[in-house]
NUKEMAR-568883 format. One record per residue (C-alpha): residue number from 0; residue in three letters; x, y, z. Coordinates in steps of 0.2 Angstrom, whole numbers. Last residue first. Example, Ala and Ser with C-alpha at 12.3 -4.5 7.8 and 13.67 -1.06 7.14 Angstrom:
BEGIN
@num:1 residuo:Ser xx:68 yy:-5 zz:36
@num:0 residuo:Ala xx:62 yy:-22 zz:39
This chain:
BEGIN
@num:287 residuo:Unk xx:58 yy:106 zz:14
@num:286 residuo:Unk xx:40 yy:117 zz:13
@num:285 residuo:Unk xx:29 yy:104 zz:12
@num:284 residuo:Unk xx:27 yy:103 zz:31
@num:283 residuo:Unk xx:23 yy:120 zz:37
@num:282 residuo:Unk xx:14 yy:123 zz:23
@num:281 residuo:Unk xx:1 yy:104 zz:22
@num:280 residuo:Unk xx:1 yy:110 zz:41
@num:279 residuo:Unk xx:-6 yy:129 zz:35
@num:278 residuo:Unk xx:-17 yy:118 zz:23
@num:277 residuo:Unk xx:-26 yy:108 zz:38
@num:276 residuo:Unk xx:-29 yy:124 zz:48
@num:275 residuo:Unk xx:-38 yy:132 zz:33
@num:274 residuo:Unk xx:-47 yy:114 zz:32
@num:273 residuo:Unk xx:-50 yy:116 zz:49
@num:272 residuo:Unk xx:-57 yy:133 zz:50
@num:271 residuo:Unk xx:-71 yy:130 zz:34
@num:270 residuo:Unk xx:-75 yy:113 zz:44
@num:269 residuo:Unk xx:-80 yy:123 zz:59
@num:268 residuo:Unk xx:-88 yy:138 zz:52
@num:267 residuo:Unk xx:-99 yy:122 zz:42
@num:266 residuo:Unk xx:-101 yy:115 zz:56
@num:265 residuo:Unk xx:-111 yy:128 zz:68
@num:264 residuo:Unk xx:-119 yy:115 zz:79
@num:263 residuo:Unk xx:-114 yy:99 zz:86
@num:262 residuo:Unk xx:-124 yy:83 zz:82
@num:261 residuo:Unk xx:-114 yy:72 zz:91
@num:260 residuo:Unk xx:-113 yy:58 zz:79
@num:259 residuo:Unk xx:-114 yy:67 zz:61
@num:258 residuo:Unk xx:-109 yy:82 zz:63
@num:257 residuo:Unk xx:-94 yy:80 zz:77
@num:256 residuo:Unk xx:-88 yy:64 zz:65
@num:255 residuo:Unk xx:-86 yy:77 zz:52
@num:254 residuo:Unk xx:-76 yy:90 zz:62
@num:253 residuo:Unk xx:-66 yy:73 zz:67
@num:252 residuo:Unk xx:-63 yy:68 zz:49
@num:251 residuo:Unk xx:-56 yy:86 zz:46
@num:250 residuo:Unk xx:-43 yy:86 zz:61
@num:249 residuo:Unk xx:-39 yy:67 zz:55
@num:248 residuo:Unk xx:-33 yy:76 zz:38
@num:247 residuo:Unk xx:-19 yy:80 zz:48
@num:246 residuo:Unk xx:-10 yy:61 zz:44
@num:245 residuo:Unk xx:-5 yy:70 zz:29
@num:244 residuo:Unk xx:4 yy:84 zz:34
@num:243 residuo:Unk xx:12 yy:70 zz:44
@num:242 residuo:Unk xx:16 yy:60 zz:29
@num:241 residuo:Unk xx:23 yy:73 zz:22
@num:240 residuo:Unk xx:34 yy:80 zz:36
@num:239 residuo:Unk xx:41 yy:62 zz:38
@num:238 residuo:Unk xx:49 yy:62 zz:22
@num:237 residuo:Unk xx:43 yy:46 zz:11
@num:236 residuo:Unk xx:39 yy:27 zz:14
@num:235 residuo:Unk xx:46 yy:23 zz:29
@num:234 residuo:Unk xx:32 yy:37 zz:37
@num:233 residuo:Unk xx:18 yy:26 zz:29
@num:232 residuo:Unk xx:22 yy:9 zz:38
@num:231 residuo:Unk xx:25 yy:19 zz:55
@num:230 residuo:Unk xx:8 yy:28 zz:54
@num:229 residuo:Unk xx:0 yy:11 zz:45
@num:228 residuo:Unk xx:6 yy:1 zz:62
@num:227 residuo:Unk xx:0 yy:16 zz:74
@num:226 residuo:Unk xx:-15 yy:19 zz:68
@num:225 residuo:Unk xx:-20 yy:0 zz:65
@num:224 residuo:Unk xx:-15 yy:-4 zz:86
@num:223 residuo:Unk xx:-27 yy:11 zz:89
@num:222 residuo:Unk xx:-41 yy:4 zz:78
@num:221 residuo:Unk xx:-39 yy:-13 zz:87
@num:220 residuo:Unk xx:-38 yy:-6 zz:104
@num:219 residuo:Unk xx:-55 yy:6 zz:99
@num:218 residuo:Unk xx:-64 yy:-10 zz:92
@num:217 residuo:Unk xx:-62 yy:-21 zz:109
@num:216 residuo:Unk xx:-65 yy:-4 zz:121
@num:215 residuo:Unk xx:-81 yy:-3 zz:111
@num:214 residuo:Unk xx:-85 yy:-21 zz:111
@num:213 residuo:Unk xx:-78 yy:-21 zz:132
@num:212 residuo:Unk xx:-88 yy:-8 zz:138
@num:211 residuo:Unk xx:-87 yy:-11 zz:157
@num:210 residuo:Unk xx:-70 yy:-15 zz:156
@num:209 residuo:Unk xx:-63 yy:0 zz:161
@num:208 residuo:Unk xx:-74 yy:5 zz:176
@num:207 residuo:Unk xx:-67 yy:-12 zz:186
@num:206 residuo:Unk xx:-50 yy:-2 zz:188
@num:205 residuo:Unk xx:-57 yy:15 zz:196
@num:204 residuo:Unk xx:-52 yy:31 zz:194
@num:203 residuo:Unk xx:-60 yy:42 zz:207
@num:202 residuo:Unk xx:-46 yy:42 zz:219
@num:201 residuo:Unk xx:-33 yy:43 zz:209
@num:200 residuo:Unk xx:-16 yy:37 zz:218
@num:199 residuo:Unk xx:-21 yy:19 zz:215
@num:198 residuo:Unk xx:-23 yy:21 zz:196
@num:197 residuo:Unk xx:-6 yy:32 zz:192
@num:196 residuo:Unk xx:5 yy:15 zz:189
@num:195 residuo:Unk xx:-5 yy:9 zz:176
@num:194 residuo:Unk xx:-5 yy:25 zz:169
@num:193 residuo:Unk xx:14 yy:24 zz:165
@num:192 residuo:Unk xx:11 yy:5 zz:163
@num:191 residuo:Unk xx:2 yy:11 zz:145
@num:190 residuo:Unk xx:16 yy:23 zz:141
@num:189 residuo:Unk xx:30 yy:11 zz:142
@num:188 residuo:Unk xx:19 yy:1 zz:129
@num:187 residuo:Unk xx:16 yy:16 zz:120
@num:186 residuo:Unk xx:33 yy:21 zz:118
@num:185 residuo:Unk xx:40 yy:1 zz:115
@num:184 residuo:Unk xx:28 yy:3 zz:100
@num:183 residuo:Unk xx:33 yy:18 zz:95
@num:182 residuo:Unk xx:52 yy:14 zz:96
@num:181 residuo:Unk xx:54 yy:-2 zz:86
@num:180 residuo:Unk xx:47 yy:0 zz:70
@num:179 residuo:Unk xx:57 yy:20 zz:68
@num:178 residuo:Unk xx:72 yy:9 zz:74
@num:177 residuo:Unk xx:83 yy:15 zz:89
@num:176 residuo:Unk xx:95 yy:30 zz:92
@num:175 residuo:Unk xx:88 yy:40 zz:78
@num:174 residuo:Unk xx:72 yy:33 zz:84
@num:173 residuo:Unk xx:72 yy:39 zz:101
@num:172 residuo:Unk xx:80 yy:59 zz:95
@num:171 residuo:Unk xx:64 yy:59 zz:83
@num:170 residuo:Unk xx:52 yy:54 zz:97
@num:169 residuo:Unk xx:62 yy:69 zz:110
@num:168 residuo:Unk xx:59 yy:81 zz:94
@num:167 residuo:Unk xx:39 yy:75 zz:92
@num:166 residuo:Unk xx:38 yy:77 zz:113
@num:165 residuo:Unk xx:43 yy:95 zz:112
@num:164 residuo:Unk xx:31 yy:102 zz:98
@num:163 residuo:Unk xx:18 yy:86 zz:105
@num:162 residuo:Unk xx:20 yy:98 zz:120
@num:161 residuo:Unk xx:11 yy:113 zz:113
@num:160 residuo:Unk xx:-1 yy:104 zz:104
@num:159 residuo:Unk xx:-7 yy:97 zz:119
@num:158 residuo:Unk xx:-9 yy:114 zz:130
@num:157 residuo:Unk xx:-16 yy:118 zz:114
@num:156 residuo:Unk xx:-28 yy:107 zz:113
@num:155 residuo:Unk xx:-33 yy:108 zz:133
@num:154 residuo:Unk xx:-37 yy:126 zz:129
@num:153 residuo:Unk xx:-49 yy:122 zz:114
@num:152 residuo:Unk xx:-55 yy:110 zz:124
@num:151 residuo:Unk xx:-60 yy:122 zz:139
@num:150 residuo:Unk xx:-68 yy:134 zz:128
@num:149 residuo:Unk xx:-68 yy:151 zz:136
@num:148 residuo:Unk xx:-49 yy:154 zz:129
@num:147 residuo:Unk xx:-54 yy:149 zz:110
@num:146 residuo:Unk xx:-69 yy:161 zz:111
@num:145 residuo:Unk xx:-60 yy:174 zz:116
@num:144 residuo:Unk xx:-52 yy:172 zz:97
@num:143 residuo:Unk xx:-69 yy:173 zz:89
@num:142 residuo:Unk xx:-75 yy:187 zz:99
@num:141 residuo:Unk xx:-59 yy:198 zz:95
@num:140 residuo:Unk xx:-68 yy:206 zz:80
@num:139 residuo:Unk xx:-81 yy:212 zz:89
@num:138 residuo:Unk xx:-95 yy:200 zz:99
@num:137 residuo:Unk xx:-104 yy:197 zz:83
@num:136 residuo:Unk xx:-87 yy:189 zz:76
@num:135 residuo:Unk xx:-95 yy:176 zz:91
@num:134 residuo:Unk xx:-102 yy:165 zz:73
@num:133 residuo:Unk xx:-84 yy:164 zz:68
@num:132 residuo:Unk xx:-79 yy:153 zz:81
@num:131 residuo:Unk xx:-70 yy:140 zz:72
@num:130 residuo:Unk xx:-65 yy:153 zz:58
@num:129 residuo:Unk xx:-52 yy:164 zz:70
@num:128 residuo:Unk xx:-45 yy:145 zz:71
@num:127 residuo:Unk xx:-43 yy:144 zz:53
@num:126 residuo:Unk xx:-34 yy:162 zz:51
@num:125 residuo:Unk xx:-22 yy:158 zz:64
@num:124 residuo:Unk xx:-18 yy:141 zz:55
@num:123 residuo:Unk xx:-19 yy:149 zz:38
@num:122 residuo:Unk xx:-6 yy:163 zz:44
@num:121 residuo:Unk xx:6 yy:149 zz:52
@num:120 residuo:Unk xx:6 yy:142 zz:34
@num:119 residuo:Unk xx:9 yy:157 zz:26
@num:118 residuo:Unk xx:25 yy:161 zz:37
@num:117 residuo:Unk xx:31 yy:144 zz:33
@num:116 residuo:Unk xx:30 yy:145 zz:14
@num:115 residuo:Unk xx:39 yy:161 zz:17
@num:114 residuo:Unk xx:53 yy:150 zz:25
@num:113 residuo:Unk xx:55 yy:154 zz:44
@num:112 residuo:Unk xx:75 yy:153 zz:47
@num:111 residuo:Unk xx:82 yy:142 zz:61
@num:110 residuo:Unk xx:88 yy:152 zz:74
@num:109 residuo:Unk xx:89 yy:136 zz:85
@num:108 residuo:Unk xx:82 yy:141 zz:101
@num:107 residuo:Unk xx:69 yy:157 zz:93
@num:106 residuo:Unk xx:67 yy:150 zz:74
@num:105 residuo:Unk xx:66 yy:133 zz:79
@num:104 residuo:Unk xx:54 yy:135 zz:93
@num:103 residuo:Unk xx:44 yy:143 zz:83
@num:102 residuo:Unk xx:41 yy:130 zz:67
@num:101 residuo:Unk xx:41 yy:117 zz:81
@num:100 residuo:Unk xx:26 yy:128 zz:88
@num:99 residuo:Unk xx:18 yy:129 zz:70
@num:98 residuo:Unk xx:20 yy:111 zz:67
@num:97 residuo:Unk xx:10 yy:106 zz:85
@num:96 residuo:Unk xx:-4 yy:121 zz:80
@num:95 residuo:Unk xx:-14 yy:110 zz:70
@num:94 residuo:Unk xx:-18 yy:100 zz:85
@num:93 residuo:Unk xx:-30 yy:114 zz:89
@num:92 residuo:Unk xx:-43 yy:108 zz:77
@num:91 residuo:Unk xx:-45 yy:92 zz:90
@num:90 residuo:Unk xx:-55 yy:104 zz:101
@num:89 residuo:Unk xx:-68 yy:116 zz:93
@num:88 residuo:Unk xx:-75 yy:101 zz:82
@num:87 residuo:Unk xx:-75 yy:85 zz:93
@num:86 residuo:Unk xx:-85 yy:97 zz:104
@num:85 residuo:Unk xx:-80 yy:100 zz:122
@num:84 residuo:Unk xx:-79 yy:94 zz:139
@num:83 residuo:Unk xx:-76 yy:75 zz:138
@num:82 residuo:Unk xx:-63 yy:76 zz:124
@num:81 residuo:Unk xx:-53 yy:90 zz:130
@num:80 residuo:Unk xx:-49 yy:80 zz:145
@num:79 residuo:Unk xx:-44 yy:65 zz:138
@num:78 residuo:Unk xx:-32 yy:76 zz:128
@num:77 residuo:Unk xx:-24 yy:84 zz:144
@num:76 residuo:Unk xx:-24 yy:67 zz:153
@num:75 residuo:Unk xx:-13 yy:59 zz:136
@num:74 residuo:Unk xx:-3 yy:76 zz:137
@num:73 residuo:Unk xx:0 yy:73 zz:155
@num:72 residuo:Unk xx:8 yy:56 zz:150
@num:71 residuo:Unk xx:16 yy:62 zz:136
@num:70 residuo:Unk xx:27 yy:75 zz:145
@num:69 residuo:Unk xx:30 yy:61 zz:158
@num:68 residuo:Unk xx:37 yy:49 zz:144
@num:67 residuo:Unk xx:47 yy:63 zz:133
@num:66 residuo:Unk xx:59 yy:65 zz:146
@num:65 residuo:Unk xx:63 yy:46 zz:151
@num:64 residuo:Unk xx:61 yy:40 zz:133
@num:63 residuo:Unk xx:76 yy:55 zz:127
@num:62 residuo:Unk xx:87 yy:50 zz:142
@num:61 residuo:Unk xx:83 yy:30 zz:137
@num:60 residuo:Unk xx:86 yy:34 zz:117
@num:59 residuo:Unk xx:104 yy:44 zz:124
@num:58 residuo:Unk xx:110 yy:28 zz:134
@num:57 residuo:Unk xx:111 yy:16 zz:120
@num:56 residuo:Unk xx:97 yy:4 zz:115
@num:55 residuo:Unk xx:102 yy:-10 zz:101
@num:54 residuo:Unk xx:90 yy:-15 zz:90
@num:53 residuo:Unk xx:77 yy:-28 zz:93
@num:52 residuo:Unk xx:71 yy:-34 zz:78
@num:51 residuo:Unk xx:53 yy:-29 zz:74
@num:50 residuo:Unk xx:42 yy:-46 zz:72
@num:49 residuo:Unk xx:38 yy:-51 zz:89
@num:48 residuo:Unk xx:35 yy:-32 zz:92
@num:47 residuo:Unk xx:17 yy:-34 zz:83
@num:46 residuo:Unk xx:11 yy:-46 zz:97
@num:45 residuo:Unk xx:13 yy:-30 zz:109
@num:44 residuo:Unk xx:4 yy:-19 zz:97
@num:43 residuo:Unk xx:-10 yy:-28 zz:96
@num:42 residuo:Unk xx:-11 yy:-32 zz:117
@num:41 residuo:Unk xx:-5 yy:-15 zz:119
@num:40 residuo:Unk xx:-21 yy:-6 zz:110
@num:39 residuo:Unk xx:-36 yy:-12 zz:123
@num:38 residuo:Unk xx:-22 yy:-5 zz:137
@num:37 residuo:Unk xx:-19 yy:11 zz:128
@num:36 residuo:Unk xx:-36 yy:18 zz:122
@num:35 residuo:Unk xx:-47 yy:12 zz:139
@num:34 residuo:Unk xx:-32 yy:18 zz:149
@num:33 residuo:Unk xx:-32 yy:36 zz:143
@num:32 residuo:Unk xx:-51 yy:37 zz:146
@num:31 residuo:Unk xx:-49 yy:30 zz:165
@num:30 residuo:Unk xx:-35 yy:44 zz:168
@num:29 residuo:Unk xx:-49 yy:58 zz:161
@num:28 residuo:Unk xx:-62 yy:51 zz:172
@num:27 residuo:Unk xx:-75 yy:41 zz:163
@num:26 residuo:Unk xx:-91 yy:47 zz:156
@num:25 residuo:Unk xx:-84 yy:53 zz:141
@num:24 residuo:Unk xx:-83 yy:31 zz:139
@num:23 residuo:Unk xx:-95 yy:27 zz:123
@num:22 residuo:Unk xx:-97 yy:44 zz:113
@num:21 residuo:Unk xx:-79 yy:52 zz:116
@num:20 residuo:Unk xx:-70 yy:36 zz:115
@num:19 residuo:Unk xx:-77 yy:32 zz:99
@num:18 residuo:Unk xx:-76 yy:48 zz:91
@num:17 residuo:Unk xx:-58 yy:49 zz:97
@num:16 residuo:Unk xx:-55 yy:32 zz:89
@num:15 residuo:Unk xx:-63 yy:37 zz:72
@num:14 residuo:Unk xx:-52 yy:51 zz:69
@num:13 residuo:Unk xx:-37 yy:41 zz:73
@num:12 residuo:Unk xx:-42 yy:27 zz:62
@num:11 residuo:Unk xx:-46 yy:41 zz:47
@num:10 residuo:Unk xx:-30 yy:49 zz:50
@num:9 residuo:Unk xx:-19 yy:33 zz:49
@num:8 residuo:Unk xx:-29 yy:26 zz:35
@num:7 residuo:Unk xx:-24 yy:43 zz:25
@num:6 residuo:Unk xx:-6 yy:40 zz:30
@num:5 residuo:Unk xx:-6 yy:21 zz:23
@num:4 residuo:Unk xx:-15 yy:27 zz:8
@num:3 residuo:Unk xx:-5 yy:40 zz:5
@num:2 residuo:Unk xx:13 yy:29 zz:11
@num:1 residuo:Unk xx:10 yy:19 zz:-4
@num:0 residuo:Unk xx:0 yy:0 zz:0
């Protein structure tokens, strides 16, 4: 399968599993979300490390796992979060920002030069999320923008767009002292007993909870473990700045599943933002 496919299959698995957690466990705790993706994924993606070699792990891939793992943690929690308390459609937009930290970061620690392809794409991500809320343009023209602070997932988004920027370096970093096959799933594995470990200090988190939907938990571990195979299948393929720009399309697959699921209003502002937002990624990331 070419790494378009592969990429698009990505996005559409990803899109799908947010829906799916969103409509049958929202009523969990954040933690108890994040446990219901993982631990119904590990299974899959553990049998899928019995055909990736073993490569040899030096003491720069456990530093870069041992930073990037608690940054991952609370941005699993952060995403649960944004989940339950707001519309698919005014919080999983805000993942388009992620390219357009990294973008930033570079240019003030690195002094890395912004491209002109980059400065458009950082203006169609602006622009798209000033469309998500176009309806509060009523308000002035700052409603749209107050808008995004008011919205608690649209907060939560950028909270975890903001440390995908650092956890996407610390992944490279991994991988450059690993294998691309071999890191992501040992990272989500890792990242499973991480939350393991959080249960008993969570007082309203409780084991039993997770497998009280075990067809939804059964088809969201298997849509997760196919996420993360086709992600690593397409990004051996071609430049990983494609394929990611790529994989973005789950933004507009989610705006979709917001429609037609859960019924949430203003879609077409929405889906006119994110598609903005989308092609300020496609930018970013097309522009080496």
């Amino acid at each position: 399968m070419s790494w378009l496919l592969l990429s698009l299959l990505a996005a559409l698995t990803l899109a799908t599993n947010d829906a799916l957690t969103k409509k049958f466990f929202s009523g969990l705790t954040s933690l108890e979300m994040g446990l219901v993706r993982l631990l119904y994924s590990l299974p899959w993606l553990a049998l899928s490390l019995l055909w990736i070699p073993r490569p040899e792990l030096d003491r720069t891939f456990w530093i870069a796992v041992a930073v990037a793992l608690p940054l991952e943690l609370a941005a699993v929690l952060a995403y649960m979060k944004a989940l339950k308390s707001s519309p698919l459609s005014l919080s999983l937009p805000f993942l388009a920002f992620t390219p357009l930290f990294i973008l930033l970061t570079g240019w003030f620690i690195l002094g890395e030069k912004i491209t002109p392809a980059g400065l458009g794409g950082i203006a169609l991500i602006v622009i798209g999320s000033y469309g998500l809320n176009l309806s509060q343009a009523g308000q002035g023209w700052g409603g749209p923008f107050r808008a995004v602070f008011k919205e608690p997932g649209s907060r939560l988004m950028l909270l975890v767009a903001l440390i995908y920027a650092f956890t996407s370096a610390l992944g490279k970093l991994a991988v450059l002292h690993s294998h691309p096959f071999f890191f992501p799933l040992l990272y989500y594995l890792l990242l499973g007993a991480g939350l393991v470990l959080f249960l008993p200090f969570n007082r309203s988190a409780r084991a039993s909870r997770l497998f009280e939907k075990p067809l939804p938990g059964l088809l969201i571990g298997i849509l997760g473990a196919v996420s993360v195979c086709s992600h690593m299948l397409a990004i051996s393929q071609i430049q990983a700045a494609y394929m990611i720009s790529v994989k973005r399309t789950s933004l507009l697959f989610a705006v979709l599943y917001g429609a037609l699921w859960f019924k949430e209003e203003h879609i077409g502002e929405r889906l006119l933002g994110t598609a903005l937002m989308v092609s300020g990624v496609f930018l970013i990331g097309w522009q080496g």
